[in-house]
SERO-4910 file (N, C-alpha, C, O; in steps of 0.05 Angstrom, whole numbers):
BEGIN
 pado doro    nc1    nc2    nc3   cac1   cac2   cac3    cc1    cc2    cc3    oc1    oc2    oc3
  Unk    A   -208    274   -447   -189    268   -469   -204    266   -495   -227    259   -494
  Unk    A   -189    274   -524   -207    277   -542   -204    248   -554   -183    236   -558
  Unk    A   -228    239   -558   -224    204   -564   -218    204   -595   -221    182   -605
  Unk    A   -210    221   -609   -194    219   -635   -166    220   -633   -150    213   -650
  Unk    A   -160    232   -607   -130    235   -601   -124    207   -613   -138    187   -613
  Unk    A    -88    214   -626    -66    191   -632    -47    197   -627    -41    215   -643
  Unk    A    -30    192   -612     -2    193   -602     13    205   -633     -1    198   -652
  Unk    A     31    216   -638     47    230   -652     68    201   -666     79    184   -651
  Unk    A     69    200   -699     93    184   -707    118    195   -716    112    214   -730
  Unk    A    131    194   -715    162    207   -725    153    229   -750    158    253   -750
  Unk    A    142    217   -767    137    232   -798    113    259   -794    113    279   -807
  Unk    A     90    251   -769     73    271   -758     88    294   -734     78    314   -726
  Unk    A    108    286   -728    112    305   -695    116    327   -713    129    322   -733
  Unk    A    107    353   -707    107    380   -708    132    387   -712    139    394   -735
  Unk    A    154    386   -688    176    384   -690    191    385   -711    210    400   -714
  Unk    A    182    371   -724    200    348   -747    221    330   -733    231    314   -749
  Unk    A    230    328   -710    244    309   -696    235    286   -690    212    284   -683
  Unk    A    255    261   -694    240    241   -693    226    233   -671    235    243   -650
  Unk    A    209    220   -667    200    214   -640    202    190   -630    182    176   -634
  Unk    A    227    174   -613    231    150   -600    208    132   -606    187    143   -610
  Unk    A    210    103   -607    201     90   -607    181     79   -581    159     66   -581
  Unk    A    201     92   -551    188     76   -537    177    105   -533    162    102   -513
  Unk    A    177    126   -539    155    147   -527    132    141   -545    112    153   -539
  Unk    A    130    121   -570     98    128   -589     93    105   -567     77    112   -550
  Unk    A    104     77   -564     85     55   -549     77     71   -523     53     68   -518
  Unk    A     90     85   -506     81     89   -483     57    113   -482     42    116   -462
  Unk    A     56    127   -504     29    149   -507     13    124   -523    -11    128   -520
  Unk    A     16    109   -534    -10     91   -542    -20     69   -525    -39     54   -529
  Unk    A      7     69   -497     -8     56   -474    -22     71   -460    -45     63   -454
  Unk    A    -16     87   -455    -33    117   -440    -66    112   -448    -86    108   -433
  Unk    A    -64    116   -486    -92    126   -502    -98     95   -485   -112     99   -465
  Unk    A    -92     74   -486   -107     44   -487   -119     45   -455   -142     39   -448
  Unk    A    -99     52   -439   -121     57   -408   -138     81   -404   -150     83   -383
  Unk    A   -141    106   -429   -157    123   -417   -177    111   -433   -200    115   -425
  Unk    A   -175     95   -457   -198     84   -463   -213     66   -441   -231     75   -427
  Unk    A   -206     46   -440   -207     26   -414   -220     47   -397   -239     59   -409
  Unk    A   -218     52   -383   -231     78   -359   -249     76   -371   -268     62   -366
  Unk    A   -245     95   -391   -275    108   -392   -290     80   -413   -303     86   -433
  Unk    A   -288     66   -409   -316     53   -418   -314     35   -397   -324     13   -404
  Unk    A   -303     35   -368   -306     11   -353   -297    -15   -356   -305    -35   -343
  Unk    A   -277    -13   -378   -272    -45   -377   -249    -41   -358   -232    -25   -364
  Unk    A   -249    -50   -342   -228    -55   -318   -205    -76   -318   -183    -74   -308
  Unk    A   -216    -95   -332   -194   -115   -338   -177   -112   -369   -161   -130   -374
  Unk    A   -180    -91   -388   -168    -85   -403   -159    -60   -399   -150    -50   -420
  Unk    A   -161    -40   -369   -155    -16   -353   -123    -40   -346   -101    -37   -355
  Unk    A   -129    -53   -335   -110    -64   -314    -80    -73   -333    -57    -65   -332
  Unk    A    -94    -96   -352    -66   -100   -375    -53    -70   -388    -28    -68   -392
  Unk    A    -66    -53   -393    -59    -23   -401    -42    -21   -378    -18    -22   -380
  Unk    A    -57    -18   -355    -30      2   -339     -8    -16   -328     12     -7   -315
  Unk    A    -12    -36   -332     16    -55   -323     36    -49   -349     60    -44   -346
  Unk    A     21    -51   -377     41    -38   -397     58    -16   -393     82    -17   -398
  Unk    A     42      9   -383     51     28   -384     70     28   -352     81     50   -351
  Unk    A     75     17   -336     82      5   -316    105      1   -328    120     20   -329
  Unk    A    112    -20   -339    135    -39   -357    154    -13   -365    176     -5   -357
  Unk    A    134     -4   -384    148     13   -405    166     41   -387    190     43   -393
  Unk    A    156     58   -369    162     70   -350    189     63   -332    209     77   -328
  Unk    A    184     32   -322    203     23   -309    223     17   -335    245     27   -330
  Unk    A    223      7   -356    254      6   -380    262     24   -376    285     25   -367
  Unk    A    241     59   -385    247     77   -389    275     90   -361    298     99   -365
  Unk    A    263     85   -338    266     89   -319    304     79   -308    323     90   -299
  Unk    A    298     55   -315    321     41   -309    342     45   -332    365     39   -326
  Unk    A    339     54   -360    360     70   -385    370     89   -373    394     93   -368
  Unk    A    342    108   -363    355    142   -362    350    148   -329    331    162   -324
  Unk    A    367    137   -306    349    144   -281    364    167   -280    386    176   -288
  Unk    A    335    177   -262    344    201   -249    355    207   -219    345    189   -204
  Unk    A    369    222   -206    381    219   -183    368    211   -165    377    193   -151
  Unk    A    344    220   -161    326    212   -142    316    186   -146    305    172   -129
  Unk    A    322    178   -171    317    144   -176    338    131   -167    331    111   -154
  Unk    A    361    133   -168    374    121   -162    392    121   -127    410    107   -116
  Unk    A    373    148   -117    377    147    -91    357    123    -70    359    110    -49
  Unk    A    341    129    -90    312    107    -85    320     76    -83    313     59    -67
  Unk    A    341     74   -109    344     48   -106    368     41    -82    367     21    -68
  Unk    A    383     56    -81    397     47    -56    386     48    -39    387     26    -28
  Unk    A    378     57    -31    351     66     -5    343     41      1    352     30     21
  Unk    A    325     27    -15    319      0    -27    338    -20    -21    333    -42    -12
  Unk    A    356    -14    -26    374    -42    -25    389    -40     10    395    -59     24
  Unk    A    391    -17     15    399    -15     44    377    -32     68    382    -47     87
  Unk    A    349    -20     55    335    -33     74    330    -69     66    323    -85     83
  Unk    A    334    -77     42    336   -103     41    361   -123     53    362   -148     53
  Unk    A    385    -98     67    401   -110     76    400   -109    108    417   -119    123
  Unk    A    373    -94    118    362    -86    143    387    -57    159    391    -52    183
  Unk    A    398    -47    137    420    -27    142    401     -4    149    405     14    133
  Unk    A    376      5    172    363     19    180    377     48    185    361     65    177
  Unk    A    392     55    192    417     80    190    415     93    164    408    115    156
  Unk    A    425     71    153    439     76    130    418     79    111    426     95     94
  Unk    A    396     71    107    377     73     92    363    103    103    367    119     85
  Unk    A    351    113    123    352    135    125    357    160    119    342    179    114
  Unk    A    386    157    119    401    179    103    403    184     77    413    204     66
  Unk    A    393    165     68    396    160     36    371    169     26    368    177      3
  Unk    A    348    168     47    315    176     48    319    205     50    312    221     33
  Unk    A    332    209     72    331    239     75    343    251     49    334    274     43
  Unk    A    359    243     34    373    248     14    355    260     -4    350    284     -9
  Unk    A    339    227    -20    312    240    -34    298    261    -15    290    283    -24
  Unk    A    297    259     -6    276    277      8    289    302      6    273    321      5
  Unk    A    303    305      6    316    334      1    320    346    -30    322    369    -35
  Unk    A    322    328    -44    326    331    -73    289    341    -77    280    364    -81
  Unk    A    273    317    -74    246    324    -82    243    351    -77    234    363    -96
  Unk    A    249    366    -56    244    395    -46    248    418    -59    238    440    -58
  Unk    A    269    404    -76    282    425    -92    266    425   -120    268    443   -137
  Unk    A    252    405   -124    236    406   -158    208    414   -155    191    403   -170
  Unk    A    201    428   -140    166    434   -136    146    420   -147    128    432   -159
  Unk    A    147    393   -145    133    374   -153    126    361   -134    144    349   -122
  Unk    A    107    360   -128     81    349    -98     89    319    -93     97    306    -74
  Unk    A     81    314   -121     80    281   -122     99    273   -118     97    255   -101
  Unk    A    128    277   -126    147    274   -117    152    268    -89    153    245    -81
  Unk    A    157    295    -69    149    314    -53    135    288    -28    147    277     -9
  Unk    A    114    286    -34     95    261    -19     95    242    -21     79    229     -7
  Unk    A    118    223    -45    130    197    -39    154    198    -25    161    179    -11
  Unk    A    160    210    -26    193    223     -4    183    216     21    189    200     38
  Unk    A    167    233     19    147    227     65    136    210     62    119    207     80
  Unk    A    135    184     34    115    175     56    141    149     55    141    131     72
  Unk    A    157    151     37    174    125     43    196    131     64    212    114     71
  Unk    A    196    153     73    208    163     97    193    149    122    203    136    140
  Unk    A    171    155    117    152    150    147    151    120    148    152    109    170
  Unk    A    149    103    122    152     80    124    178     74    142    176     70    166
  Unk    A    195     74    133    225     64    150    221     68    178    223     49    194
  Unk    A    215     98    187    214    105    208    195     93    231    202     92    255
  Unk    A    166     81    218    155     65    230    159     41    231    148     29    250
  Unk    A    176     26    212    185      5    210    204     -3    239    204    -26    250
  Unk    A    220     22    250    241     13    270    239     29    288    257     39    300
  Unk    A    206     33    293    189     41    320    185     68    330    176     75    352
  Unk    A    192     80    310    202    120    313    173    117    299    169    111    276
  Unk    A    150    123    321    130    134    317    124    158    310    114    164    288
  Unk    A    132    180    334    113    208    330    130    221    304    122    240    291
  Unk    A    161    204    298    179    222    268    161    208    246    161    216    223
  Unk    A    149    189    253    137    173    227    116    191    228    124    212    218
  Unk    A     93    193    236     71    215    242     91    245    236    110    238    249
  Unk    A     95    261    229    111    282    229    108    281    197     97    299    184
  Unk    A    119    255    184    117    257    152     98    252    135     93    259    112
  Unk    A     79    229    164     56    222    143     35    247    142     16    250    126
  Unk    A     42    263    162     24    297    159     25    305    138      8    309    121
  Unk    A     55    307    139     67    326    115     58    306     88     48    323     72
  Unk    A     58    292     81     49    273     52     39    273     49     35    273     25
  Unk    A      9    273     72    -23    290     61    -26    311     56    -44    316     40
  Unk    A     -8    333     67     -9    369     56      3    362     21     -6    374      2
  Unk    A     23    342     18     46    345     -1     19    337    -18     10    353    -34
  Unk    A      9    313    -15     -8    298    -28    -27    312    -42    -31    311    -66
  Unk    A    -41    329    -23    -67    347    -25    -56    376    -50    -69    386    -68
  Unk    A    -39    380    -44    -26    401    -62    -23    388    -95    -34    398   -114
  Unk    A    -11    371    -96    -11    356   -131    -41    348   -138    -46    344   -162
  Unk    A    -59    347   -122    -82    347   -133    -89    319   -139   -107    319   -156
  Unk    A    -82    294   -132    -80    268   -142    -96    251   -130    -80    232   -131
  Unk    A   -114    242   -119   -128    230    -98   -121    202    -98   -133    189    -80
  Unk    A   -104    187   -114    -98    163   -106    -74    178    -88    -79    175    -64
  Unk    A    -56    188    -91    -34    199    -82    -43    207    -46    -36    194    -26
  Unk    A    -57    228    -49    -82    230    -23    -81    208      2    -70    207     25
  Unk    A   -101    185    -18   -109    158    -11    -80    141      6    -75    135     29
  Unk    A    -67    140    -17    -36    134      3    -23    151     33    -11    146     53
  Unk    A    -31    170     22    -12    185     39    -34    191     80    -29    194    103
  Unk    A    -57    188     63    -82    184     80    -72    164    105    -70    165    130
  Unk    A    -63    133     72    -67    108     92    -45    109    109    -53    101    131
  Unk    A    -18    117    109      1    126    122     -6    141    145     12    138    162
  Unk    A    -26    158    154    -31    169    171    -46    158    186    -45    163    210
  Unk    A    -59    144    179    -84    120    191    -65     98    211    -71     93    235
  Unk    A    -40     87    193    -23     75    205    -18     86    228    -28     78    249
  Unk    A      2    107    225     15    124    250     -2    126    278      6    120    300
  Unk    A    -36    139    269    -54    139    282    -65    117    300    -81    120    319
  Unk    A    -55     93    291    -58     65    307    -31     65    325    -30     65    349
  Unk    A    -14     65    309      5     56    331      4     70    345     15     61    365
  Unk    A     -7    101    351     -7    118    374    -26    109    390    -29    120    412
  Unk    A    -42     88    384    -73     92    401    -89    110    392   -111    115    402
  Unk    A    -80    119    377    -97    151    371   -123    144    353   -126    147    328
  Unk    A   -141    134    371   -174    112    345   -179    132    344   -161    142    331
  Unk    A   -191    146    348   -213    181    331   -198    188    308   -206    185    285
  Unk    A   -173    198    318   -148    202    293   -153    184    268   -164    190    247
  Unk    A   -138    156    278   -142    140    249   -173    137    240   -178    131    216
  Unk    A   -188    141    255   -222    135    239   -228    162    223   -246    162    206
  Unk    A   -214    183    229   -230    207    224   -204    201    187   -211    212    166
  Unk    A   -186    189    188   -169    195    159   -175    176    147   -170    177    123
  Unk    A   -190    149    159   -199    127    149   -229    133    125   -237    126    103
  Unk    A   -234    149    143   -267    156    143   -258    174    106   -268    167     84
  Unk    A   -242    195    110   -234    214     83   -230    193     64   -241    192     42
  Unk    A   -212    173     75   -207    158     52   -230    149     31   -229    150      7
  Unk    A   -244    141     43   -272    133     35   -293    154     18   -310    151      0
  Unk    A   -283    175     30   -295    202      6   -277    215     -8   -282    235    -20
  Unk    A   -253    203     -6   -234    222    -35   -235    193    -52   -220    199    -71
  Unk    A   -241    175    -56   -239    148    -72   -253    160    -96   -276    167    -92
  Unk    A   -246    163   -119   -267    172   -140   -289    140   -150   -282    117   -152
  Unk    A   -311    152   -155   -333    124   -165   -324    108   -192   -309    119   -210
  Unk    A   -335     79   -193   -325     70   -212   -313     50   -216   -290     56   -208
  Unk    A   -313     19   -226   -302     -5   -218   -269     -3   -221   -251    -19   -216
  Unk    A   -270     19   -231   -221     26   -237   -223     20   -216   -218     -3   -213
  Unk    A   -230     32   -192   -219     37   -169   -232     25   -141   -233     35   -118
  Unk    A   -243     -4   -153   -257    -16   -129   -239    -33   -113   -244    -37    -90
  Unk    A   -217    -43   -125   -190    -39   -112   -185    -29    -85   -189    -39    -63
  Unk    A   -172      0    -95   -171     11    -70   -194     14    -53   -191     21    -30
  Unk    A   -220      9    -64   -238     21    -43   -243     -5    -28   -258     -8     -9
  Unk    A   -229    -24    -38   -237    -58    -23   -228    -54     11   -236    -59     34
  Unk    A   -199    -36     -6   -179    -31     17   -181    -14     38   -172    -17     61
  Unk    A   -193      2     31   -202     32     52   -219     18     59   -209      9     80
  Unk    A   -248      6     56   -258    -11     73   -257    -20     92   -272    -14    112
  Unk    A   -233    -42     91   -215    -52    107   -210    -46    122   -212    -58    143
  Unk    A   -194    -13    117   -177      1    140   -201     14    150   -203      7    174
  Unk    A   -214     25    145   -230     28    157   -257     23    180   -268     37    197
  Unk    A   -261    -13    167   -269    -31    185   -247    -25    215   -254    -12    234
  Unk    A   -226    -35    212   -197    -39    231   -210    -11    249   -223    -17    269
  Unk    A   -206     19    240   -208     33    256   -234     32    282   -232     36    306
  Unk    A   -263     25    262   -278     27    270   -274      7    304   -281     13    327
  Unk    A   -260    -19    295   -259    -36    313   -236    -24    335   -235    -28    360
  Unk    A   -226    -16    325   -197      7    347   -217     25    369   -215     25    394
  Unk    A   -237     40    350   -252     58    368   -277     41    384   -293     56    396
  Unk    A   -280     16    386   -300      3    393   -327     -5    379   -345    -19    389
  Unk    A   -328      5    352   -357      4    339   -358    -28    326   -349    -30    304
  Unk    A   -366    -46    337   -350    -77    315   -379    -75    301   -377    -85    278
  Unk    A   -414    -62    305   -429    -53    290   -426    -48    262   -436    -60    243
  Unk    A   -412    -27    262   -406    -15    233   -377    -28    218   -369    -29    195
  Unk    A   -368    -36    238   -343    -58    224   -354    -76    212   -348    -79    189
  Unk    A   -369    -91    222   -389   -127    208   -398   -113    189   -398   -131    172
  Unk    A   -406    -91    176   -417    -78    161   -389    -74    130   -390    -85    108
  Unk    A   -370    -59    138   -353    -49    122   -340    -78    113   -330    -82     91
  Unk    A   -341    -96    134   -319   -126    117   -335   -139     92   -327   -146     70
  Unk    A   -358   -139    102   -364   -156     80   -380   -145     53   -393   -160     37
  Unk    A   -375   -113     51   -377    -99     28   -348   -104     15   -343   -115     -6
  Unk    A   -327    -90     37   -291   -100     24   -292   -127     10   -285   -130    -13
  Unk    A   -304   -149     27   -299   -174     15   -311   -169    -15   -293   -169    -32
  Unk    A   -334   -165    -25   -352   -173    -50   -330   -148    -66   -341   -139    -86
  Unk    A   -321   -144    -65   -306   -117    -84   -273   -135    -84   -259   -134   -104
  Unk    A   -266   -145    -67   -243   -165    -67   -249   -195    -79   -229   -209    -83
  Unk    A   -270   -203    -83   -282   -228    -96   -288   -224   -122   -290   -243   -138
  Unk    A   -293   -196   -129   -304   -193   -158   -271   -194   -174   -270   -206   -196
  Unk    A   -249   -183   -163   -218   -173   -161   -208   -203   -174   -191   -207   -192
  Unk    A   -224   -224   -157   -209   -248   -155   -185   -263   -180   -162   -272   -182
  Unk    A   -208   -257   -194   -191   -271   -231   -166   -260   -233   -147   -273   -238
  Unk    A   -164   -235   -228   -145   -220   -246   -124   -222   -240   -123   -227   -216
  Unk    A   -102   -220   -250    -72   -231   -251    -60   -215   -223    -44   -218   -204
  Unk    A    -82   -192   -236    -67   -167   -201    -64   -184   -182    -42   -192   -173
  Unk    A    -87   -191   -174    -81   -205   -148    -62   -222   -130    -64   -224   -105
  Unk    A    -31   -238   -155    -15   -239   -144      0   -227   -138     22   -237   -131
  Unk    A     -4   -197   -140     24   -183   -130     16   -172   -108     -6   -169    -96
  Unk    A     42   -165   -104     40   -152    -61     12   -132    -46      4   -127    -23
  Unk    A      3   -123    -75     -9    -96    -55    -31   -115    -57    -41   -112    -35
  Unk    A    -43   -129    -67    -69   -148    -72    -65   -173    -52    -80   -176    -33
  Unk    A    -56   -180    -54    -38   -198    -23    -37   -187     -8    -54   -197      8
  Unk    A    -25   -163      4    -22   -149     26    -53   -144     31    -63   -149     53
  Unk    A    -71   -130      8   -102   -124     20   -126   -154     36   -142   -154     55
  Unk    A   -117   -171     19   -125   -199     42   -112   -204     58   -121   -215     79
  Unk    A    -94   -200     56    -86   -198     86   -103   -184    109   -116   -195    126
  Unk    A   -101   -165    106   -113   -136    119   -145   -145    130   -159   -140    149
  Unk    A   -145   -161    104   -182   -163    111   -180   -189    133   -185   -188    156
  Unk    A   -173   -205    123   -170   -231    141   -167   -226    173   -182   -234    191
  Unk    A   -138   -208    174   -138   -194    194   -156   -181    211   -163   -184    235
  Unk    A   -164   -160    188   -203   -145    205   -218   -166    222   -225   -166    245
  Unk    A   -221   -189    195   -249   -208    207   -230   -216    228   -239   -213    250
  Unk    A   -206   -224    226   -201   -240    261   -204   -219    280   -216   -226    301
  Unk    A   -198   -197    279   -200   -178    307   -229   -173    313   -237   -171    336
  Unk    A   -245   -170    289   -282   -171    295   -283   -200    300   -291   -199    324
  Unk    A   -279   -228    295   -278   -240    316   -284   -247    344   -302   -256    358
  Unk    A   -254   -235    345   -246   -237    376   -257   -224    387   -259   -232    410
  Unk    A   -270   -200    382   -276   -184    397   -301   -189    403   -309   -184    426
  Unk    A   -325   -204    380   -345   -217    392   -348   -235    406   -371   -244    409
  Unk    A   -317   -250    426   -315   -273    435   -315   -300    416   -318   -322    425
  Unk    A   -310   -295    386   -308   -322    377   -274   -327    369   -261   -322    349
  Unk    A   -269   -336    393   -231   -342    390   -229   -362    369   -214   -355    351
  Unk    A   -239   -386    367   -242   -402    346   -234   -388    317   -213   -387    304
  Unk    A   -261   -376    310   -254   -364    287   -244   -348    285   -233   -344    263
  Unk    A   -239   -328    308   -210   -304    305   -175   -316    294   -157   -304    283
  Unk    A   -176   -341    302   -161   -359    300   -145   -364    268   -124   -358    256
  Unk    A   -178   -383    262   -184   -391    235   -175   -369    216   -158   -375    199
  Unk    A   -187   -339    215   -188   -316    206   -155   -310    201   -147   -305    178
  Unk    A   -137   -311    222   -116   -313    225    -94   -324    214    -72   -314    208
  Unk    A   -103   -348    213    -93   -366    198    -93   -367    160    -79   -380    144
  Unk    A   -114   -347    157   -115   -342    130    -97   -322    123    -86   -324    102
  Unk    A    -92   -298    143    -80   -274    135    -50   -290    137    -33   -288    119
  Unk    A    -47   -302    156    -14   -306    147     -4   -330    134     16   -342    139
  Unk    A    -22   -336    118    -21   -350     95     -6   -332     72     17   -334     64
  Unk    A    -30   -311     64    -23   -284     47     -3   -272     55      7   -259     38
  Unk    A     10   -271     80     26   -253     90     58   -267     78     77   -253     72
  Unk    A     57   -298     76     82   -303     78     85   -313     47     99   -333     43
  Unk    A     74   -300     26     62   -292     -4     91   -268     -9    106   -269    -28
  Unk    A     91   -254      8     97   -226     -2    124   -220     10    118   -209     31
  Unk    A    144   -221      9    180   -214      3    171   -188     17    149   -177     18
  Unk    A    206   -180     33    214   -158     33    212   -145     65    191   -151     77
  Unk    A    231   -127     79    225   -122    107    197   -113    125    192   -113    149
  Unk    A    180   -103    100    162    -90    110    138   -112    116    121   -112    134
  Unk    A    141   -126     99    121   -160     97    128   -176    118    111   -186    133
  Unk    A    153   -178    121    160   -192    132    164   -185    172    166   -203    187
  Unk    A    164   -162    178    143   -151    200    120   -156    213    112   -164    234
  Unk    A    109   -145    178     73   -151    183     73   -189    189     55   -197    204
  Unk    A     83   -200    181     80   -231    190     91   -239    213     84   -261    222
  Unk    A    113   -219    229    110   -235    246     94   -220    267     90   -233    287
  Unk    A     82   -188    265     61   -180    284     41   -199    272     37   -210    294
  Unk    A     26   -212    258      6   -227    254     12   -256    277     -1   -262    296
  Unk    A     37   -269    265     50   -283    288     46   -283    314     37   -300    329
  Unk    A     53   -260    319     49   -252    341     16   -259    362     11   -274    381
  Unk    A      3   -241    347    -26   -252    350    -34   -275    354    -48   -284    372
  Unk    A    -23   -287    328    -37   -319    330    -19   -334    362    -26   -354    374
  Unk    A     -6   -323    366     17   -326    394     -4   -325    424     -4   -341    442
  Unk    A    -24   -293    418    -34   -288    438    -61   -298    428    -79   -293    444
  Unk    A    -71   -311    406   -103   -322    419    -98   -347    430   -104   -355    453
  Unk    A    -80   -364    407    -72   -390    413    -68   -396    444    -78   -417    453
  Unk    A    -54   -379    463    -53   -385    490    -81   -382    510    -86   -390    533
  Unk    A    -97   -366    491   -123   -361    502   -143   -386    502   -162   -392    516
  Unk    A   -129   -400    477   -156   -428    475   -136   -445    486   -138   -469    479
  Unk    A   -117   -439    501   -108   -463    510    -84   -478    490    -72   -498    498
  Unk    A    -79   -468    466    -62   -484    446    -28   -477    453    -11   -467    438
  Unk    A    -26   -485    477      5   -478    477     31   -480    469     50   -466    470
  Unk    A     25   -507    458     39   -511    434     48   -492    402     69   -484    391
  Unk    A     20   -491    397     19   -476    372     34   -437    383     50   -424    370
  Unk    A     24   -431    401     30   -409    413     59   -407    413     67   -388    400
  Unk    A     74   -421    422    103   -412    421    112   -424    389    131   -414    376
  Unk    A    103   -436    383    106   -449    358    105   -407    336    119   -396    319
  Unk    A     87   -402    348     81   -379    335     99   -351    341    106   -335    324
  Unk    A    104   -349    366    119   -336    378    147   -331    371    159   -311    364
  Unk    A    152   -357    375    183   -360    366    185   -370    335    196   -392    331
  Unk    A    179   -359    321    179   -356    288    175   -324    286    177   -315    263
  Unk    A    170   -307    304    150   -274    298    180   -272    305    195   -266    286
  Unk    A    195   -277    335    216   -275    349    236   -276    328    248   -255    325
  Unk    A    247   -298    308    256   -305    290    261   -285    269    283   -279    261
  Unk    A    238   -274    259    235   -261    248    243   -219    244    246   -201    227
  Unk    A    243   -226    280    253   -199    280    279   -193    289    287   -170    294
  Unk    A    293   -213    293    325   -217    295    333   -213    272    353   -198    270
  Unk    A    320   -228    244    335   -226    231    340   -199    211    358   -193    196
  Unk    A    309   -183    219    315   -158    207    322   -134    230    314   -110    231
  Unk    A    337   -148    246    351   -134    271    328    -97    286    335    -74    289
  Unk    A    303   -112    291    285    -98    301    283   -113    330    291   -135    340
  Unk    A    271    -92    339    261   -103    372    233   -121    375    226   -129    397
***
């Protein structure tokens, strides 16, 4: 980018047409995070793109577009656990995206498809899109885009059993991450998932290894306001999780426990059907060590809250 660039004012556009107000703030949020980038300040990267975030979403919610607003019902179906009905409304977008040859598009379609679909246990159709979201992904050229659509496949690849599978998309994730503290974020996170796989395929070696690099890249993270929202929540989660299953798997139930006990702390942080899943399979867990040390109490205590939990978003 040319660092003299300045967003265009009404009296400069070429045009001679005026130029909206909120299009000069949102190209001088743009210039303010490609600055940020490129000189590494990360914490004035982060206030930039939450701006431009804001500004997007006004924009967004004035003038939606069909696919926005199929999105949002979509959205509100599954907040009413209307699993059917939300579907169709997916397939909907998903059919519109098709029609605008736009990738990125294209590969949020599959992957919020594959979400639902894994959500209410339709494995190999969830796997089917998260394929397709990495071809969709890989075509727009976007590597965070990639990275998502990656982690979606990594998912699928667990719930099949399929450890080589998810280690071998785990493993990419980790080399399409571009270098650079912007993005130590996600790489806290691929870590993570990555640790997880390693421990799926048996290596807890190279797992003890990957957690506590995730951790120091999630500790440096700590200050920043990000951290209370879902995807920064949801990533301690993830890790907490790792360390309890490396844990357990070294025989220390205690602290698999403890470990446990942290993740669904974070877990019950974060709203919405898909969180609220992940807390009670965490539940769950704490269900099955708890009976292992003998805590039988706490075990059904845990059980029947996960149980709870999935009645009410009418899952099995």
């Amino acid at each position: 980018m040319n660092d003299n660039w300045q967003p265009d004012t009404p009296s400069e556009n070429s045009g001679g047409a005026p130029v909206p107000q909120a299009m000069n703030e949102f190209a001088q949020a743009i210039k303010s995070w490609a600055d940020a980038t490129s000189t590494g300040d990360s914490q004035a990267a982060q206030q930039a793109a939450l701006e431009v975030f804001i500004l997007a979403s006004e924009e967004a919610l004035k003038n939606p577009t069909p696919d926005f607003l199929l999105q949002q019902e979509a959205d509100d179906l599954e907040s009413q656990c209307k699993w059917s009905e939300a579907e169709a409304v997916r397939r909907k977008v998903l059919d519109l995206s098709e029609t605008t040859g736009n990738f990125g598009r294209l590969a949020r379609a599959q992957m919020d498809l594959c979400g639902l679909l894994r959500l209410v246990g339709r494995v190999q159709d969830a796997s089917h899109w998260a394929s397709a979201a990495v071809l969709s992904a890989r075509r727009a050229e976007l590597f965070p885009l990639v990275v998502m659509a990656l982690g979606y496949e990594v998912s699928c690849a667990l719930d099949r059993g399929d450890a080589p599978g998810a280690l071998a998309a785990a493993s990419e994730i980790l080399q399409v991450i571009e270098p650079g503290k912007l993005h130590d974020q996600m790489r806290a996170k691929a870590l993570t998932t990555h640790a997880k796989c390693l421990l799926a395929h048996g290596d807890r070696t190279e797992a003890a290894l990957d957690l506590p690099a995730s951790w120091e890249l999630l500790k440096a993270q700590s200050g920043s306001w990000m951290m209370n929202m879902p995807g920064p929540l949801g990533a301690l989660a993830n890790w907490w999780e790792a360390k309890s299953q490396l844990e357990e798997r070294q025989g220390n139930l205690a602290n698999a426990q403890a470990a446990l006990a942290e993740a669904i702390n974070y877990r019950r942080q974060v709203e919405g059907p898909y969180a609220r899943l992940a807390l009670a399979r965490a539940l769950e867990k704490r269900g099955e060590i708890s009976q292992a040390l003998g805590h039988v109490a706490d075990g059904e205590q845990a059980r029947s809250e996960a149980q709870s939990i999935r009645l009410d978003l009418q899952l099995p």
